[in-house]
C-alpha positions as CSV (number, residue, x, y, z in Angstrom):
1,X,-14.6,3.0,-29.5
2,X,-15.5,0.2,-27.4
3,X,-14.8,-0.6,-24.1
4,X,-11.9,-3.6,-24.0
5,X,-10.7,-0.9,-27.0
6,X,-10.5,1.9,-24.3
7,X,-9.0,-0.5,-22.0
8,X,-6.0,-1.7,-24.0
9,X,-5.4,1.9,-25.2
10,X,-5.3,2.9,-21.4
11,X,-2.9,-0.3,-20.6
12,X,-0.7,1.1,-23.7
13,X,-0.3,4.6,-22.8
14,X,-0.3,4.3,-19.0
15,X,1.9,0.6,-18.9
16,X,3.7,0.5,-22.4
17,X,1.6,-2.7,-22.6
18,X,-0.7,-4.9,-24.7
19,X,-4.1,-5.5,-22.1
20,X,-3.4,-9.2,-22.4
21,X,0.4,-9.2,-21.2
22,X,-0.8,-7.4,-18.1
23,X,-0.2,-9.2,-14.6
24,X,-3.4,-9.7,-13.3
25,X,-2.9,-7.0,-10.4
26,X,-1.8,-4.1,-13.5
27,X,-5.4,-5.2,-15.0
28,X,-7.3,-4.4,-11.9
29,X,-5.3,-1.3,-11.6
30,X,-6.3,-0.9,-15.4
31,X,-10.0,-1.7,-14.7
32,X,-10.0,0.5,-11.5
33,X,-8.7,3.8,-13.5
34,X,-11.6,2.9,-16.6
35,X,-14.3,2.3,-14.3
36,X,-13.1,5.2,-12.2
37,X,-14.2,3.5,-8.9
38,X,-12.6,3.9,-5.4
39,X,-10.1,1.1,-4.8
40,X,-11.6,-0.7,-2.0
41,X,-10.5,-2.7,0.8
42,X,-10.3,-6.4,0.5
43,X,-13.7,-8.1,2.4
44,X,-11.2,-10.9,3.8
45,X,-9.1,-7.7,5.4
46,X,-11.9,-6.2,7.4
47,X,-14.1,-9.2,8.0
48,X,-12.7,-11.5,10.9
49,X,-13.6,-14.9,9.9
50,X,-11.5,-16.5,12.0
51,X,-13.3,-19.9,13.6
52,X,-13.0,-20.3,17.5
53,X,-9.4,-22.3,17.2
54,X,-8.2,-19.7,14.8
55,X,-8.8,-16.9,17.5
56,X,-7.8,-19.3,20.1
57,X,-4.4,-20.0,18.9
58,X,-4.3,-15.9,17.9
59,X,-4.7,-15.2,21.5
60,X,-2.1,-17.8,22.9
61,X,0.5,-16.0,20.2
62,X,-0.3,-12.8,21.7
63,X,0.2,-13.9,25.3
64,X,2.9,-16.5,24.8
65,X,4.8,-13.3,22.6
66,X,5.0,-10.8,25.0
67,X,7.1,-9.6,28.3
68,X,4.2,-10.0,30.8
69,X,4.4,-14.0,29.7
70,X,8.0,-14.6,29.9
71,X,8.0,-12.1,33.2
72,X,4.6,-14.5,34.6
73,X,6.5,-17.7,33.5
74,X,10.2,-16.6,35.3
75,X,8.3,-16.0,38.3
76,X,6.1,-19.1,38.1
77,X,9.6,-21.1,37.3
78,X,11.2,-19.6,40.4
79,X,8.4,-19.8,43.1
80,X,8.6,-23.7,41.6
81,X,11.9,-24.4,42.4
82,X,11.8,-21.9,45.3
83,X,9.2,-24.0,47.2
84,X,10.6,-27.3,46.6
85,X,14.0,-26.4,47.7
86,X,13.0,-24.9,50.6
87,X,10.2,-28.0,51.6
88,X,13.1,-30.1,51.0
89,X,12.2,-33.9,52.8
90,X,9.1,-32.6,54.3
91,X,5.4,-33.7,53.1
92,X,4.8,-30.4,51.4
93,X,7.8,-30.8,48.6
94,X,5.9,-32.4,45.7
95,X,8.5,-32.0,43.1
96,X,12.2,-33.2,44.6
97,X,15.1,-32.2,42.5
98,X,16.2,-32.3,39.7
99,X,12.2,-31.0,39.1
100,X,11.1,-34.1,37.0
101,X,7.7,-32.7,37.1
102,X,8.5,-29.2,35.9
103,X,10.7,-30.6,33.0
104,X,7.4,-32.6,31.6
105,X,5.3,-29.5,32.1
106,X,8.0,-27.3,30.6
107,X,8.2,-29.7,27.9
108,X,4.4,-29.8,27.2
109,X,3.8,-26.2,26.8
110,X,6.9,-25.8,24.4
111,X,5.2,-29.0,22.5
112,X,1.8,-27.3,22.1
113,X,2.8,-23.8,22.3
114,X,5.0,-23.6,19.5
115,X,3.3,-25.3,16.4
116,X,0.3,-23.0,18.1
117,X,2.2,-19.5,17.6
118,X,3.4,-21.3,14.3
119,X,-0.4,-21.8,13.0
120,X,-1.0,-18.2,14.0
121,X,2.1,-16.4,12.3
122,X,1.3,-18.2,9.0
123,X,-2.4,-16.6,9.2
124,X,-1.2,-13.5,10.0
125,X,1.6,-13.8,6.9
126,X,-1.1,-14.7,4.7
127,X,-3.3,-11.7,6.0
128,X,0.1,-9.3,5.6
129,X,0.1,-10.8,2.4
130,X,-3.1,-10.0,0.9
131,X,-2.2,-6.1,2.7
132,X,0.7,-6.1,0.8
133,X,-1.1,-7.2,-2.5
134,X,-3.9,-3.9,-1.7
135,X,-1.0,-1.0,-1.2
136,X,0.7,-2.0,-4.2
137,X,-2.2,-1.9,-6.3
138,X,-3.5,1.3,-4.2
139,X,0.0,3.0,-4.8
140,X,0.7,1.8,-8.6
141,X,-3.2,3.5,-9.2
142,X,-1.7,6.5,-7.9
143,X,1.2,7.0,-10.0
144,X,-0.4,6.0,-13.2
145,X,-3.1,8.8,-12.3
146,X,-0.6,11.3,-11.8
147,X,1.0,10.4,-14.4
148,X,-2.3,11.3,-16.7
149,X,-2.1,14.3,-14.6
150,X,1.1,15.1,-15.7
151,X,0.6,14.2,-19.7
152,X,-3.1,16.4,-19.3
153,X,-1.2,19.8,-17.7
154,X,2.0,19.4,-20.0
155,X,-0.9,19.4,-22.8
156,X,-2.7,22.3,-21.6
157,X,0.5,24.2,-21.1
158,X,1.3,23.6,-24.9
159,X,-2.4,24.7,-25.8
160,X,-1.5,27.6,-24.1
161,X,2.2,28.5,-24.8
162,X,0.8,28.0,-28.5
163,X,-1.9,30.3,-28.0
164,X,0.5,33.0,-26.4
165,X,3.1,32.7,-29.3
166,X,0.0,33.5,-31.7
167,X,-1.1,36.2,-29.8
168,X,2.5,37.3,-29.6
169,X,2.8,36.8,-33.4
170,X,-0.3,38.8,-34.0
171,X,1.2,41.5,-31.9
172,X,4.2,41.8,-33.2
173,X,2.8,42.2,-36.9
174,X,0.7,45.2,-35.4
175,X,3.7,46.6,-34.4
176,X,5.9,45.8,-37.5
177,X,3.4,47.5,-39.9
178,X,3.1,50.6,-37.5
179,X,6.9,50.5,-37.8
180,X,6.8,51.0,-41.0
181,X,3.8,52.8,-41.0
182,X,6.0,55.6,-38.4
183,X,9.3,55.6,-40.8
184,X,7.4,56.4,-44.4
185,X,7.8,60.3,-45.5
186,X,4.5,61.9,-44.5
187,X,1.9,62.1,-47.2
188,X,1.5,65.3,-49.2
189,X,-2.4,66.7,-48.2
190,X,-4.0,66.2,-51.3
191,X,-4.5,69.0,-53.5
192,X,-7.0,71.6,-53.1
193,X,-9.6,71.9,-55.9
């Protein structure tokens, strides 16, 4: 039998399946249980190949995402106002109210911030993704093995449930012919010379 014969056999009895109607992740699950290999961990999961920017922008999600950054920026936003309300007309007030200044800067990091945390959710979807993609193939490998599992011991139990009812069979001739053996009159000795 050769090999794409093997393979379309598996795909029917495991997927109820032609090989060629297969989605292409049920044919590397197919291919995995054939070649009996490990299933291995996508390169592009454990490999960082992020460029400079792409780590960059990571790291400005993780900071601009978390308590410590909003905490940092409320405090920032209040020593702000705090020190130009209370420098009011002297030479040390360098943002008057209504905080023109603050309003740019405000504006500016929400400008560059956002579309940065934007760049860096999409890589991480697309990394989730290809995660995703891996468990289900991981976890549709493991049910179609156990369900070989399951065909192989329901065969061996009928092997052997067959086996017993012959042995059974067997014995219980034994014992019908002993029966009968038991409930015929006894023999006469034969006669004496």
């Amino acid at each position: 039998m050769s090999e794409n014969e093997r393979q379309e056999r598996l795909a029917l009895e495991l997927l109820g399946s032609p090989y060629a109607e297969l989605t292409e992740i049920q044919r590397r699950v197919i291919d995995l249980i054939f070649a009996q290999t490990p299933s291995e961990i996508s390169p592009t999961l454990v490999v960082d190949e992020r460029k400079f920017w792409d780590r960059l922008a990571d790291s400005v999600a993780k900071i601009g995402g978390s308590w410590s950054f909003i905490f940092g920026f409320a405090a920032a936003l209040v020593l702000w106002t705090g020190w130009n309300v209370a420098m009011r007309h002297t030479a040390l007030e360098f943002d008057p109210y209504p905080f023109i200044f603050l309003n740019l800067l405000l504006s500016t990091v929400a400008a560059i911030q956002a579309p940065v945390i934007m760049m860096s959710q999409n890589r991480q979807a697309a990394r989730d993704r290809q995660a995703a993609e891996h468990d289900y193939l991981v976890n549709m490998r493991a049910e179609l093995e156990i369900m070989r599992l399951h065909d192989k011991l329901d065969a061996l139990r009928s092997r052997e449930l067959m086996e017993l009812l012959e042995q059974q069979g067997e014995a219980l001739s034994l014992i019908r012919a002993q029966v009968a053996a038991l409930g015929e009159p006894p023999k006469p000795p034969p006669p004496a010379g």
